[in-house]
DRENFI-97215 format. One record per residue (C-alpha): residue number from 1; y, z negated, x negated. Coordinates in steps of 0.05 Angstrom, whole numbers. Each point is the difference from the previous one (the first is absolute). Layout:
! DRENFI-97215
+------+--------+--------+--------+
: tido :      v :      w :      u :
+------+--------+--------+--------+
:  NUM :      Y :      Z :      X :
...
+------+--------+--------+--------+
! end
This chain:
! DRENFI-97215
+------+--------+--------+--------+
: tido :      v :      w :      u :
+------+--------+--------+--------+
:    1 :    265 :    383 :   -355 :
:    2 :    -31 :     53 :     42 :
:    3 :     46 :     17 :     60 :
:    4 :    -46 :    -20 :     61 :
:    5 :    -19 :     57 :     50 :
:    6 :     34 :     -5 :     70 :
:    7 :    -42 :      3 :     62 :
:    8 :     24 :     -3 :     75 :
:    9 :    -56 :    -28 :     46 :
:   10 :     14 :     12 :     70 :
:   11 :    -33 :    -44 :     55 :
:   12 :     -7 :     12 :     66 :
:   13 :    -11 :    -43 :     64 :
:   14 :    -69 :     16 :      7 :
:   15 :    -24 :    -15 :    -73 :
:   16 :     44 :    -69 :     -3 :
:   17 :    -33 :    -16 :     72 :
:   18 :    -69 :     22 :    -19 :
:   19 :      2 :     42 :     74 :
:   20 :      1 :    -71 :     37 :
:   21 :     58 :    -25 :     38 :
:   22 :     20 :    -54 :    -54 :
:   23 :     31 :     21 :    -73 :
:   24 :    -50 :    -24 :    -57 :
:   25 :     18 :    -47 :    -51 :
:   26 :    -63 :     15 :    -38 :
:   27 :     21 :     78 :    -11 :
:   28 :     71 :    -28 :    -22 :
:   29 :    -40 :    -43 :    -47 :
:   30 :    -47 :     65 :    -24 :
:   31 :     60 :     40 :    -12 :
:   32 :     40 :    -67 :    -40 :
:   33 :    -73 :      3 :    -45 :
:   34 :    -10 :     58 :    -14 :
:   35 :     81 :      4 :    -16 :
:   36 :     -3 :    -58 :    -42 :
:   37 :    -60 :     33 :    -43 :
:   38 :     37 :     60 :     -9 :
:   39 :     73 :    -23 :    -11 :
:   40 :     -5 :      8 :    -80 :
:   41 :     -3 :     72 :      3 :
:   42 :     28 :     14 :     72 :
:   43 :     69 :    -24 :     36 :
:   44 :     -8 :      3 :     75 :
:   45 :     43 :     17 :     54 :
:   46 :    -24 :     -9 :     75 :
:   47 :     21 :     33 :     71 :
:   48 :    -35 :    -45 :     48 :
:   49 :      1 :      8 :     77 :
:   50 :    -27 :    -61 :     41 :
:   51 :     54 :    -21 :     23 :
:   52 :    -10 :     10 :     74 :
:   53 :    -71 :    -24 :     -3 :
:   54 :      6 :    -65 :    -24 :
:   55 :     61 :     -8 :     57 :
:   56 :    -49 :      8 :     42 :
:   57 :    -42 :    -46 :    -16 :
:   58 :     39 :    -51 :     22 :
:   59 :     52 :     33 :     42 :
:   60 :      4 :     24 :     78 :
:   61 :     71 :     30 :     10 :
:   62 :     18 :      7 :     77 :
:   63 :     16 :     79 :     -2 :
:   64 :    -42 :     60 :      2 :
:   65 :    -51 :     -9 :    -62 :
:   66 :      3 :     81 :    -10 :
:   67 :     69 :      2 :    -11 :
:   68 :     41 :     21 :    -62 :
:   69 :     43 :    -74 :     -2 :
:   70 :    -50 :    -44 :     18 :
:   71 :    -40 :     34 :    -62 :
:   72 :     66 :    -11 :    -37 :
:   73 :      7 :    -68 :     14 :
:   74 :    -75 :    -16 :     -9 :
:   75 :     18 :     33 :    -72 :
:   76 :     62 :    -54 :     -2 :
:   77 :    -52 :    -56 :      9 :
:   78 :    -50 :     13 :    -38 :
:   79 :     32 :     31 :    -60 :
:   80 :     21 :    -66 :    -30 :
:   81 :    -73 :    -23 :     21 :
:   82 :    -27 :     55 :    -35 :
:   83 :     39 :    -11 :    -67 :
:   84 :    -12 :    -73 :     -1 :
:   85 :    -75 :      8 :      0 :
:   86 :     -1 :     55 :    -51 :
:   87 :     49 :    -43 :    -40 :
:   88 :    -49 :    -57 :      3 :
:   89 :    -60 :     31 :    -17 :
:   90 :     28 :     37 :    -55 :
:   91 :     28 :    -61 :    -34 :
:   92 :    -74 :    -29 :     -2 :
:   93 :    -10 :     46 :    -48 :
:   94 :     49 :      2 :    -37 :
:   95 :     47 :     60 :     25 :
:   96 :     62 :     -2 :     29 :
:   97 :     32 :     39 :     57 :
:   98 :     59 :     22 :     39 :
:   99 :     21 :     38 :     58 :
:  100 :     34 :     68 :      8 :
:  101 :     20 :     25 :     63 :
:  102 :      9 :     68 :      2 :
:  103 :     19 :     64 :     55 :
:  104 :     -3 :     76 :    -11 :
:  105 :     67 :      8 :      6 :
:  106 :      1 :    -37 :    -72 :
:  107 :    -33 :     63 :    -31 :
:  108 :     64 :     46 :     17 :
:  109 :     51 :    -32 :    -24 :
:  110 :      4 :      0 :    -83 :
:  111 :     34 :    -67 :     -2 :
:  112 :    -57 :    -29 :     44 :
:  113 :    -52 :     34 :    -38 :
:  114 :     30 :    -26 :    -77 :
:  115 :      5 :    -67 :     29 :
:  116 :    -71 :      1 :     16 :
:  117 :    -15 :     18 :    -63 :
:  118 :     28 :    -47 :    -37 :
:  119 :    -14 :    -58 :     38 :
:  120 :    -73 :      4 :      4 :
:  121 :      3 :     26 :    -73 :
:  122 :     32 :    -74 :    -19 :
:  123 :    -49 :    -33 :     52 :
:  124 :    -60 :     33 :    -34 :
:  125 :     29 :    -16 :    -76 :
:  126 :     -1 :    -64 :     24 :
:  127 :    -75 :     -8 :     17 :
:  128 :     19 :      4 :     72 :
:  129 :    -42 :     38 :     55 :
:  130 :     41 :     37 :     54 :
:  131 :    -30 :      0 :     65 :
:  132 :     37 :     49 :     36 :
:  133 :      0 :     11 :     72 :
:  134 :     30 :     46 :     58 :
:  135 :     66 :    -35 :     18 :
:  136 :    -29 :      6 :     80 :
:  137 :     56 :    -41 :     31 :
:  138 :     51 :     54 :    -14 :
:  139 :    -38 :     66 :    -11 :
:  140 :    -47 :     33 :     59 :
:  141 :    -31 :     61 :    -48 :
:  142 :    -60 :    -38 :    -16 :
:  143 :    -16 :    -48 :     65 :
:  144 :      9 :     72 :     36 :
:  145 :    -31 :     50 :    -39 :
:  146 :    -24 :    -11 :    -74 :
:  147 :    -35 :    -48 :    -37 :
:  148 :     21 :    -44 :    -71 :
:  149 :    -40 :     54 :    -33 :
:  150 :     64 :     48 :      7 :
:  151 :     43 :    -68 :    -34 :
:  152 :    -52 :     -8 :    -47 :
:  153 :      2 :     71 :    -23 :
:  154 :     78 :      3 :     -1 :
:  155 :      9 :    -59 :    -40 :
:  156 :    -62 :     23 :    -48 :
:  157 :     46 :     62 :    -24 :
:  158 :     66 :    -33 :      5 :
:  159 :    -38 :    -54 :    -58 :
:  160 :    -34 :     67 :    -33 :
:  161 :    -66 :    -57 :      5 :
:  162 :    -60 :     30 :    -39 :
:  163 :    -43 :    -12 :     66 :
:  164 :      5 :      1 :     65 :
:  165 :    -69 :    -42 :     38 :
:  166 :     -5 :      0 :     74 :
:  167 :    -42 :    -52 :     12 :
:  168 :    -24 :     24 :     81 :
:  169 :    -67 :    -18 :     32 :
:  170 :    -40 :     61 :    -17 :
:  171 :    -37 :     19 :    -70 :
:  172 :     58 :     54 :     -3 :
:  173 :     12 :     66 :     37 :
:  174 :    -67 :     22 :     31 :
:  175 :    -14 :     81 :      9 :
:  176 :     10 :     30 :     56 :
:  177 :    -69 :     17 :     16 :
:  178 :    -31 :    -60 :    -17 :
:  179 :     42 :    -33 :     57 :
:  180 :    -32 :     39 :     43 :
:  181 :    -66 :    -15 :    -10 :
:  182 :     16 :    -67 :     -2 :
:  183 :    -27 :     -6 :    -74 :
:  184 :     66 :    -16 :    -42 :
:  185 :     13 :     29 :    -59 :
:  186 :     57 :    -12 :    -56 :
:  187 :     40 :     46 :    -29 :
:  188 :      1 :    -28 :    -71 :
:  189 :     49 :     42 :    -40 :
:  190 :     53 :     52 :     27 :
:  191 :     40 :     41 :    -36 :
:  192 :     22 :     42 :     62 :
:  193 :     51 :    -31 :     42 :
:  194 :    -10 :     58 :     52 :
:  195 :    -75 :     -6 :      6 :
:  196 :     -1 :    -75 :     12 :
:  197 :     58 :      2 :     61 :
:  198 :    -63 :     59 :     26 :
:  199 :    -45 :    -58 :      5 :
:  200 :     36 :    -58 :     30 :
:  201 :     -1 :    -11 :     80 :
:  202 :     48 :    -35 :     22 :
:  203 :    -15 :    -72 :     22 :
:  204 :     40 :    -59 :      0 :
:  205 :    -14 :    -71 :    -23 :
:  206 :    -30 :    -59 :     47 :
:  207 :     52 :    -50 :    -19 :
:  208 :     46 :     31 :    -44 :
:  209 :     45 :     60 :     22 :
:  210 :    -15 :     56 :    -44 :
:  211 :    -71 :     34 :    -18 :
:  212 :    -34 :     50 :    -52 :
:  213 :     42 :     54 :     23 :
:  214 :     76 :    -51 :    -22 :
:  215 :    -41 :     -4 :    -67 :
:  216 :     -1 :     70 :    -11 :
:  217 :     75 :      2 :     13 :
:  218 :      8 :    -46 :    -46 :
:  219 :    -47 :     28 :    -53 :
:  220 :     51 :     69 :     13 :
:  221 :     55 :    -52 :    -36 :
:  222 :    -31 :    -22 :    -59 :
:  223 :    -29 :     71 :    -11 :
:  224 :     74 :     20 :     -9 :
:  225 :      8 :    -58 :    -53 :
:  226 :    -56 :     17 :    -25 :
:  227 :    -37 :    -70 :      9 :
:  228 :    -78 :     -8 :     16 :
:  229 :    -15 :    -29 :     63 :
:  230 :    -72 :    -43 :      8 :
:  231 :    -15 :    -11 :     64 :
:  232 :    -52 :    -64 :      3 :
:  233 :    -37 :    -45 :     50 :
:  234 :     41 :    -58 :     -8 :
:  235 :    -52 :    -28 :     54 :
:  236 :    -40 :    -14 :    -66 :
:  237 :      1 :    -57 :    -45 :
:  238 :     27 :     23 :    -63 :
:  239 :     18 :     68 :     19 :
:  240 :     51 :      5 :    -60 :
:  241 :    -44 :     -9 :    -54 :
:  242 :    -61 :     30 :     28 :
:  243 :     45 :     54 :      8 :
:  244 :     20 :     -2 :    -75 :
:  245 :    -78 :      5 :    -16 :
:  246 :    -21 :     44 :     38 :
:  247 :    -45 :    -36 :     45 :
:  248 :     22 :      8 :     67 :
:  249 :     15 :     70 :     41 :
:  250 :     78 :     19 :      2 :
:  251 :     39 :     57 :      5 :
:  252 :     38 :     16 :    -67 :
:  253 :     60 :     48 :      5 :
:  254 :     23 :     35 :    -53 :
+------+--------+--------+--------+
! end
């Protein structure tokens, strides 16, 4: 048999939302489909925030909503939430799931980093999807200051995946000057790492925590592991495999 390809799909708040206040069972089911179609020649593994939104859906915790452990326990709540629906929805078509939490202080140690390895390497030889998410109740990195794209990125060269898809709710990384005129336009292929961090702004996500400029950090990873990074419009239905053909604008790096 042919030895599948790995991909890591990373998913943000905003796509699985669709930029409303409630997360989107109907984008869980467009990414289960299109994984489904692809699983002969692909094995998955996905970093999924969301975990806060759909908390908050449902939740009111008497604190102050801005702070760093009411975020972490909204993450506590709707975490299992979160895992339950993907596990659900997944299962109707016939995948199955499971849920790794994981912190950056995994990457630095090499006993951490080999048992990482090895267990999503069994999970995924066993026709199971990791869904991987920030462990939020214990670690404040991301709530504070990044984004899952930095996770996603880590755990893409820690897995040597053969790509790395940001699925984010733009048709890429737009130029500079195209911003500016208010007439965006997609950066399709880069080969440059310097030139593209030229053209980012920095901006920050409506209901995530991160932004274009946390995916060009994370790009900087896989560049060192030498892993292409597509960032997509995971806004759009089928934004995998119109990605695959073609058909859709996205930013391809190199």
């Amino acid at each position: 048999m042919q030895k599948k390809k790995r991909i890591l799909l990373k998913v943000g708040s905003n796509t699985l939302t669709k930029e409303t206040d409630n997360l989107s069972r109907g984008k869980i089911e467009d990414i289960a489909n299109q994984i489904a179609i692809l699983k002969k020649e692909y094995e998955f593994i996905i970093v999924s925030s969301g975990a806060i939104a759909v908390a908050k859906q449902f939740v009111k915790l008497e604190s102050q909503q801005d702070s760093v452990f009411v975020k972490q326990a909204l993450a506590s709540i709707g975490q299992p939430h979160l895992i339950r629906i993907y596990q659900e929805i997944f299962r109707s078509y016939g995948l199955l799931t499971s849920q790794c939490l994981l912190s950056y202080s995994d990457f630095e140690k090499e006993e951490s980093k080999s048992n990482i390895v090895n267990t999503i390497n069994v999970l995924v030889n066993n026709d199971y999807i990791p869904i991987i998410n920030e462990n939020d109740t214990v670690a404040t990195d991301e709530i504070k200051f990044g984004d899952n794209d930095k996770l996603g990125a880590l755990t893409a060269a820690l897995l040597g995946v053969d790509l790395f898809i940001i699925a984010t709710n733009t048709n890429g990384i737009y130029t500079r000057e195209s911003l500016a005129t208010n007439t965006p336009k997609t950066i399709e292929e880069v080969t440059d790492y310097k030139d593209l961090k030229q053209e980012v702004l920095p901006s920050k996500s409506s209901h995530g925590s991160g932004g274009m400029l946390s995916k060009i950090e994370a790009v900087s990873v896989t560049k060192k592991a030498n892993i292409e990074t597509w960032i997509v419009n995971g806004l759009e239905d089928h934004f995998i495999l119109n990605a695959f053909e073609n058909k859709v604008p996205f930013t391809k790096i190199k």
